[in-house]
C-alpha positions in Angstrom: 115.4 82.5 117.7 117.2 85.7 117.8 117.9 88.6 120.6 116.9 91.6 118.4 119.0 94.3 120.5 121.9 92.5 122.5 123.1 94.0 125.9 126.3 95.4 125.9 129.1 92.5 126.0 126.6 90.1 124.5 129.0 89.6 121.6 131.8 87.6 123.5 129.1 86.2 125.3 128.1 84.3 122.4 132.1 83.6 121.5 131.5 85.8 118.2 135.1 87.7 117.4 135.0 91.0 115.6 136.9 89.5 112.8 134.6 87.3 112.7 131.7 89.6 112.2 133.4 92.0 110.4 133.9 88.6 107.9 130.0 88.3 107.8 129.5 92.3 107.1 132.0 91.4 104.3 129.2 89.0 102.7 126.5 90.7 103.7 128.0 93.8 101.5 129.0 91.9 98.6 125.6 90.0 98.4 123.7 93.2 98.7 125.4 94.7 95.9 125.1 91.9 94.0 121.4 91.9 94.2 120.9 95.5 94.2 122.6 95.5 90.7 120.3 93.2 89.5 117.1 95.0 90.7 118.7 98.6 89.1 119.0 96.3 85.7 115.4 94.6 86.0 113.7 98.3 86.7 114.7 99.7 83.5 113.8 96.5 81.6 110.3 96.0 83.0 109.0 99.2 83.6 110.5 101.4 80.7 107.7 100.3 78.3 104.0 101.5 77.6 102.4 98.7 79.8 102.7 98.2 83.9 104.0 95.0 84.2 102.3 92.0 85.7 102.7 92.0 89.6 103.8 88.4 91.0 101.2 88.5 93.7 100.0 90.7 96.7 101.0 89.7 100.0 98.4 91.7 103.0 96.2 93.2 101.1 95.4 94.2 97.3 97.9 97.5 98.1 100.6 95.3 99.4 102.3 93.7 95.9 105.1 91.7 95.5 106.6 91.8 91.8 109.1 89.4 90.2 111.5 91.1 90.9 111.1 90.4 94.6 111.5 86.8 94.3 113.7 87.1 91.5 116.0 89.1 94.4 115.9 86.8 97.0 117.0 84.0 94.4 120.1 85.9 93.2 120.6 86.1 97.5 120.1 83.0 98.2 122.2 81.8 95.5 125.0 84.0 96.5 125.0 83.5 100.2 124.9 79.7 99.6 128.0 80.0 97.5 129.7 81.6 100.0 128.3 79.7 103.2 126.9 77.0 102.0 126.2 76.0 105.8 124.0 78.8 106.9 120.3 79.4 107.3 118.2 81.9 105.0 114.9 83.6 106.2 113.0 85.7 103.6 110.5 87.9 103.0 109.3 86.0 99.6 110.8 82.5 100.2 110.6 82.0 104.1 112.4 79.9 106.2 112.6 77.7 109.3 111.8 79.2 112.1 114.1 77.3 113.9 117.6 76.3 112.5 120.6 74.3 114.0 122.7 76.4 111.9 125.3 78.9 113.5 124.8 82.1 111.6 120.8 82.8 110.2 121.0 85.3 107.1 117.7 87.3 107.6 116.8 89.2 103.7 114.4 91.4 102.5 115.2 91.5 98.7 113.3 94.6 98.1 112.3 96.9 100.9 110.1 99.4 99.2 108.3 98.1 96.7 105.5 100.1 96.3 108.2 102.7 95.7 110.5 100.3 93.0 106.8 100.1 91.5 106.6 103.6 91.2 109.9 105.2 90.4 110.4 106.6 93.7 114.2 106.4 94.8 113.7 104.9 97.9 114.2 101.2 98.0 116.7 98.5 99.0 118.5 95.5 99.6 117.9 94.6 103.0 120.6 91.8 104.3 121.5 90.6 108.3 122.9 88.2 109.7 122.2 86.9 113.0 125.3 84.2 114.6 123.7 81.7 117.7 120.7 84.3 117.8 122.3 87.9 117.7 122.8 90.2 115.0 126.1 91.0 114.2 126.4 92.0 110.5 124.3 93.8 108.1 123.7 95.7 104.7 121.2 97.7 103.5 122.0 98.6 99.8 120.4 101.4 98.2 119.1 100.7 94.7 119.2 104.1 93.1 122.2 106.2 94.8 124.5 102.8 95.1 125.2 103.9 98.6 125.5 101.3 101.0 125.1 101.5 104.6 126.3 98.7 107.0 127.6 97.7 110.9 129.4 95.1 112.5 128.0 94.5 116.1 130.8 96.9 118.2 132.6 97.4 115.2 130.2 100.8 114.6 128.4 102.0 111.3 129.4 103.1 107.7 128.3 104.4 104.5 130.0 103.2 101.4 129.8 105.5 98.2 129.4 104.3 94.9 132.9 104.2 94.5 133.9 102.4 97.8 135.1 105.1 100.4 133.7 104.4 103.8 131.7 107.3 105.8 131.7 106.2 110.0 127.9 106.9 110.4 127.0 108.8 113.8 123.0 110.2 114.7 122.4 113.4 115.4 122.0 115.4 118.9 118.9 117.2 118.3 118.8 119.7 121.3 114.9 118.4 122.0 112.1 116.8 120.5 110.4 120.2 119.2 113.5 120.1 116.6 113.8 116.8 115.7 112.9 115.4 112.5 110.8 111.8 112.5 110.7 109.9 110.3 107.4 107.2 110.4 106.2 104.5 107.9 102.4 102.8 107.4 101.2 99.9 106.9 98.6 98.3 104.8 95.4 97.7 106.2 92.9 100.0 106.4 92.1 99.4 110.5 96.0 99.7 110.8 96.4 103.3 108.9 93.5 104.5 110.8 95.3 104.7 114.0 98.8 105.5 112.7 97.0 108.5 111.0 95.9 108.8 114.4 99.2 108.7 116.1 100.9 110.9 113.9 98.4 113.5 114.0 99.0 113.8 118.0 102.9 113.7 117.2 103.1 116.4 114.5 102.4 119.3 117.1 105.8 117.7 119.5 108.4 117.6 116.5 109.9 119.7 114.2 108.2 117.3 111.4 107.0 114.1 109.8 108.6 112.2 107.1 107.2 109.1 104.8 109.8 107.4 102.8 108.5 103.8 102.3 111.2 102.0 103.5 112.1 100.8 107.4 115.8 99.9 106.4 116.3 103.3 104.8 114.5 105.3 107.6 116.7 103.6 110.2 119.7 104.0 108.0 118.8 107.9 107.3 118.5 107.9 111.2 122.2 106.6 111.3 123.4 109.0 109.1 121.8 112.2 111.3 118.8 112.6 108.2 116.4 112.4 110.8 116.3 112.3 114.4 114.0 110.0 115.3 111.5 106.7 113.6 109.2 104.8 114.8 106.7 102.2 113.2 104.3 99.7 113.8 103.8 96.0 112.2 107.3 95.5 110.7 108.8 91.6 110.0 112.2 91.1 111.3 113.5 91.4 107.8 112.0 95.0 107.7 114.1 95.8 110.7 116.9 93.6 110.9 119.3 95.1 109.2 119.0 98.9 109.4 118.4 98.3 113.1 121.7 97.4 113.7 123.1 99.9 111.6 121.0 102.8 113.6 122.8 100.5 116.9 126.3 101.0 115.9 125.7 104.6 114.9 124.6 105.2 118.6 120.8 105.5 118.8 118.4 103.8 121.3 116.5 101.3 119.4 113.2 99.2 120.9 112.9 96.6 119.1 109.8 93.3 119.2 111.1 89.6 119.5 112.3 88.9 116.1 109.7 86.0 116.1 106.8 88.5 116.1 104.7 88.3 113.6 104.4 91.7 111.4 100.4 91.1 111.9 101.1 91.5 116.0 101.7 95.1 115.2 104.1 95.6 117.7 106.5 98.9 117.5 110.1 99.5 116.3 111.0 102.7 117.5 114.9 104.2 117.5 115.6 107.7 117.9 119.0 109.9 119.2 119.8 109.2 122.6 119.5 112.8 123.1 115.7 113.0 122.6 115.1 109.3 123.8 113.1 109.9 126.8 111.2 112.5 125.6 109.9 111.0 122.4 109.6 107.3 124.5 107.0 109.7 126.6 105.5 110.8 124.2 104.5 108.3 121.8 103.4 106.4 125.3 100.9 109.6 125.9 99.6 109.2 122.3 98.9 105.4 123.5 101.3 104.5 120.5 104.2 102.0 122.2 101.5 99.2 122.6 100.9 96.8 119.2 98.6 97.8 117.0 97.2 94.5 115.2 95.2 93.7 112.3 
């Protein structure tokens, strides 16, 4: 369905201009805010009474919930991006998709990345939006609920952060002089045979970097790893919506990213795993020493 981390010149390869990405990053922008506006406004309204409001459902496990406001997201997007291209294909984290489409550009969404964190007041969640044209990505938006920054890439085009007000910021990682200084970033998932070995993993890591961060959110840890936040992330068990997105983003900013077949199934465990190209090989060693580049499924 999709090539999840294009070779260099891939993008004529598949007759994609850069206007014509840069057209999609346009939507993918506008959408997110869109949305993200509408998750700020549905936060204060549900959770600043005396009672937790009612969860929609739980997805893996009893710790995994999806509120309304998840689906209630990916409606807003779905309604948006069919206004605008009303011949594209949408895959979802809450309402799904085909797996296979005829259609030329595939919008890939995850309306709330982080919610465990929207649950809890944490400001770290987002609107997660892609878009992949004849099976590569080549626009994206990850829109950050609570600083209404939003970070975004156009496939050779590079990576920006807009501010609030709408100034662009070209995005560029870090050069971290080795892996004993960088600063990794790491997320976990939900089942208990799954933590197990990431707490595992990470134990073995902490004594090779400077040191571990946990912010609940895949697009925003890649995007904090285009910005030069951190130096390095790596996680296992991620859906292509997780990734899509702030992968590209990390791209175009210049990191190595490994990246699964986007058809992988988040339950294959497989890794994603982008870092500066300066401590590349080291880290790639050394999560492969820690037996930590294979899958780890549930």
């Amino acid at each position: 369905m999709f090539t999840s981390n294009p070779p260099t010149g891939r993008l004529s390869a598949v007759a994609t201009s850069r206007e014509f990405a840069l057209d999609l990053q346009r939507v993918a922008i506008e959408v997110g805010l869109e949305a993200a506006a509408h998750v700020r406004r549905r936060r204060v309204e549900l959770y600043s009474g005396p009672r937790e409001p009612d969860f929609a459902s739980t997805k893996s496990s009893p710790t995994d919930p999806v509120t309304i406001v998840d689906t209630e997201s990916e409606e807003v997007i779905r309604k948006a991006l069919n206004s605008r291209r009303p011949g594209d294909s949408v895959l979802g984290e809450e309402g799904g998709g085909p797996a296979n489409t005829d259609a030329a550009v595939q919008w890939v969404v995850d309306p709330i990345d982080g919610t465990v964190n929207f649950m809890y007041g944490l400001p770290a969640y987002a609107v997660s939006i892609a878009a992949a044209h004849q099976g590569v990505f080549v626009a994206g938006a990850v829109a950050d609920v609570n600083s209404g920054e939003t970070y975004t890439a156009a496939l050779g085009a590079g990576a920006h952060r807009i501010s609030p007000t709408g100034e662009w910021t070209p995005l560029r990682v870090n050069t971290p002089s080795s892996l004993q200084m960088s600063l990794v970033a790491t997320g976990f998932g939900y089942a208990a045979s799954r933590r197990a070995e990431q707490g595992r993993i990470v134990a073995g890591l902490l004594p090779h970097v400077r040191d571990i961060r946990r912010l609940g959110s895949a697009a925003l840890d890649l995007c904090l790893l285009a910005a030069g936040q951190v130096d390095a992330y790596y996680e296992h068990g991620l859906n292509v919506w997780d990734w899509a997105a702030g992968a590209l983003i990390a791209q175009e900013a210049g990191a190595a990213v490994e990246l699964p077949a986007a058809d992988a199934a988040g339950n294959a465990g497989h890794i994603v795993a982008a870092s500066a190209p300066s401590v590349a090989e080291a880290f790639a060693n050394t999560l492969r020493d820690l037996n930590a580049v294979g899958p780890i499924p549930v």
